[in-house]
C-alpha positions as a LaTeX table, in Angstrom:
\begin{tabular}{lrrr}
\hline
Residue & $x$ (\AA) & $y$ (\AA) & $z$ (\AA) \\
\hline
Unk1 & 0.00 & 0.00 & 0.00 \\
Unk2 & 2.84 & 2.41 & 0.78 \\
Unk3 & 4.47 & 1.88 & $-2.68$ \\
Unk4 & 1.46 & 2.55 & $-4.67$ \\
Unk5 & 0.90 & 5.75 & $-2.76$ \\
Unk6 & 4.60 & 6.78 & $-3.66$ \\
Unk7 & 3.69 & 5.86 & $-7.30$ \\
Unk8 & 0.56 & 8.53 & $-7.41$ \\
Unk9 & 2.36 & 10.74 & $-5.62$ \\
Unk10 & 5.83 & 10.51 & $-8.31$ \\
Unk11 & 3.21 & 10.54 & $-10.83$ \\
Unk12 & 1.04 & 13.88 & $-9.97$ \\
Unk13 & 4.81 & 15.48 & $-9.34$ \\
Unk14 & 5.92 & 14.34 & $-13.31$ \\
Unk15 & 2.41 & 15.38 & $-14.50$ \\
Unk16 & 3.40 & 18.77 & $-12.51$ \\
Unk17 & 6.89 & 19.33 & $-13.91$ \\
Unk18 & 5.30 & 18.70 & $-17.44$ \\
Unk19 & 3.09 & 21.14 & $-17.04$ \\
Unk20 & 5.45 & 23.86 & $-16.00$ \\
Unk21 & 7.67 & 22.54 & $-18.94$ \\
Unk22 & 4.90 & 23.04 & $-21.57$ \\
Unk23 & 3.25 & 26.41 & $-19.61$ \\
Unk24 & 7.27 & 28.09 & $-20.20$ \\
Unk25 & 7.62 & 26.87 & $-24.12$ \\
Unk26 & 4.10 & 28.24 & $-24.99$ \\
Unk27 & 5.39 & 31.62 & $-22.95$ \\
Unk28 & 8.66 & 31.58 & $-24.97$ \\
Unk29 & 7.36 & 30.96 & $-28.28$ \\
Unk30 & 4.10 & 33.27 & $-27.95$ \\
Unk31 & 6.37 & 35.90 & $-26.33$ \\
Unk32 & 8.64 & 35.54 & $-29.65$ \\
Unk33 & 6.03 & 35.65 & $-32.25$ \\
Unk34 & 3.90 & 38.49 & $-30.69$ \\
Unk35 & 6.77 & 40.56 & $-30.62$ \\
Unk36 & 4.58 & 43.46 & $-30.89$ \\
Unk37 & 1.79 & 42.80 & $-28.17$ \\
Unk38 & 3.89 & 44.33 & $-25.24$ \\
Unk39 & 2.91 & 47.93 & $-27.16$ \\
Unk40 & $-0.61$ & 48.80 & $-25.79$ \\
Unk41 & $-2.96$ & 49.27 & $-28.83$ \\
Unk42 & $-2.22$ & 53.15 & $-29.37$ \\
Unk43 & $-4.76$ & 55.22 & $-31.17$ \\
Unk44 & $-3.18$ & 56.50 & $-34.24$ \\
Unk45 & 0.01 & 54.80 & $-33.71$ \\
Unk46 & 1.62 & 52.54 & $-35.97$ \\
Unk47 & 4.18 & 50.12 & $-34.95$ \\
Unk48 & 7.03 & 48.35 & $-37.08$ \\
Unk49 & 9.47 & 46.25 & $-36.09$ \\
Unk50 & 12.57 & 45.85 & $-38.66$ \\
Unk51 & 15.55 & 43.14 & $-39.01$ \\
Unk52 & 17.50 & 41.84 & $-41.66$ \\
Unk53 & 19.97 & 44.18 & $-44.13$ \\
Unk54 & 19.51 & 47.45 & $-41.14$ \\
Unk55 & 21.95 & 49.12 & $-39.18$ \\
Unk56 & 19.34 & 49.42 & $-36.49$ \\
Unk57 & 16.94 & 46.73 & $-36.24$ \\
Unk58 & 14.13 & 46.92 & $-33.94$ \\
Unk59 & 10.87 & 48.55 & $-33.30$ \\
Unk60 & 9.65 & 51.82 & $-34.06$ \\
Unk61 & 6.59 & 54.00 & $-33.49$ \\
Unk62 & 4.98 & 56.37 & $-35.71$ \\
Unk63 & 2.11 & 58.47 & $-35.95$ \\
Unk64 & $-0.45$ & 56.91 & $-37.56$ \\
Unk65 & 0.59 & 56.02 & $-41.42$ \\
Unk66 & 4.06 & 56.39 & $-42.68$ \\
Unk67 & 5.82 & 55.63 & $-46.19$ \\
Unk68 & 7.96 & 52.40 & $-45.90$ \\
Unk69 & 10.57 & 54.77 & $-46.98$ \\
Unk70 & 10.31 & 56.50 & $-43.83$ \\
Unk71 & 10.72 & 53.57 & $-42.09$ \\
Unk72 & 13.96 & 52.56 & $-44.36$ \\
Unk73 & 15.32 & 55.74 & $-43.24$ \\
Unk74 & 15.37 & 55.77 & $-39.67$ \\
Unk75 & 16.58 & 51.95 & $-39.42$ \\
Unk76 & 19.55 & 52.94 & $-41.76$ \\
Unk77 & 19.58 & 50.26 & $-45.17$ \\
Unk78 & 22.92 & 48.62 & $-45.38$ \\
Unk79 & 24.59 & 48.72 & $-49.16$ \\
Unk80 & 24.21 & 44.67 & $-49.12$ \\
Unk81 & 20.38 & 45.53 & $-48.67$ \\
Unk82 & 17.52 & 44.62 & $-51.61$ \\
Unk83 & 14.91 & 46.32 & $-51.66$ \\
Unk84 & 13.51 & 46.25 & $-55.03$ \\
Unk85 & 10.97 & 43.75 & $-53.96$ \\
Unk86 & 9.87 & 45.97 & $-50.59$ \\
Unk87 & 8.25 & 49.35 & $-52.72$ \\
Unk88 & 9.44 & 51.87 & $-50.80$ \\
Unk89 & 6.97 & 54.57 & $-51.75$ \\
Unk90 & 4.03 & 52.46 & $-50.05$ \\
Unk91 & 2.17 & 53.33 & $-47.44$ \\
Unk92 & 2.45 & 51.66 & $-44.16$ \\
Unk93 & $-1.17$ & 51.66 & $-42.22$ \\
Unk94 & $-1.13$ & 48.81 & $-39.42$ \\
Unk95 & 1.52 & 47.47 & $-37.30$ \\
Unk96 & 3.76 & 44.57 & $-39.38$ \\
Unk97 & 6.90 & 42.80 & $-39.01$ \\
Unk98 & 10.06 & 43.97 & $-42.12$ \\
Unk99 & 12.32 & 42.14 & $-43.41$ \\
Unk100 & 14.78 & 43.64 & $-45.22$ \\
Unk101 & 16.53 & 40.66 & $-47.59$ \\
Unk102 & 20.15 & 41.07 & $-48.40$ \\
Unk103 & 21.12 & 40.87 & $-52.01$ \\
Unk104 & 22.66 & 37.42 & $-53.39$ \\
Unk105 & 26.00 & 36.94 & $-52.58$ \\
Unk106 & 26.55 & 34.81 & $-55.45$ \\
Unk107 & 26.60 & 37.64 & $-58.11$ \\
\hline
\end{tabular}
């Protein structure tokens, strides 16, 4: 009788530890791929987060809607940058993720 109450007890502790396990991966991968969610929803605020071919990656805040140019600007486009596929001259309206894709280093 003592051993199987060690066995429920060993097994509610496992089923505990998983559940901590699986509770700190959700955290880390939701916490990764909603970058943007620790920004309170701010009227008239747009926010952009940049990486790839940038001096300064990272997020950035602007009034309402802004030119991807704008954007281009203030992260600072490195020469190995390509950005003939991005259309600089369109207009930015909601929060989004850029990446900025670096050209082929083959040619």
């Amino acid at each position: 009788m003592l051993s199987k109450k060690i066995s429920e007890i060993e097994w509610l502790a496992f089923l505990s530890f998983v559940g901590m396990v699986v509770t700190l991966i959700s955290i880390s991968i939701y916490g990764r791929e909603k970058k943007l969610l620790h920004y309170p929803k701010a009227k008239n605020k747009v926010v952009l987060y940049i990486n790839g071919a940038v001096e300064n990656p990272g997020e950035y805040v602007f009034d309402k809607s802004i030119f991807l140019k704008e954007l281009l600007e203030k992260a600072q486009v490195k020469k190995n940058a390509n950005i003939k596929l991005l259309k600089p001259d369109r207009k930015i309206y909601k929060s989004v993720s850029i990446y900025v894709p670096f050209k082929d280093l083959k040619n």
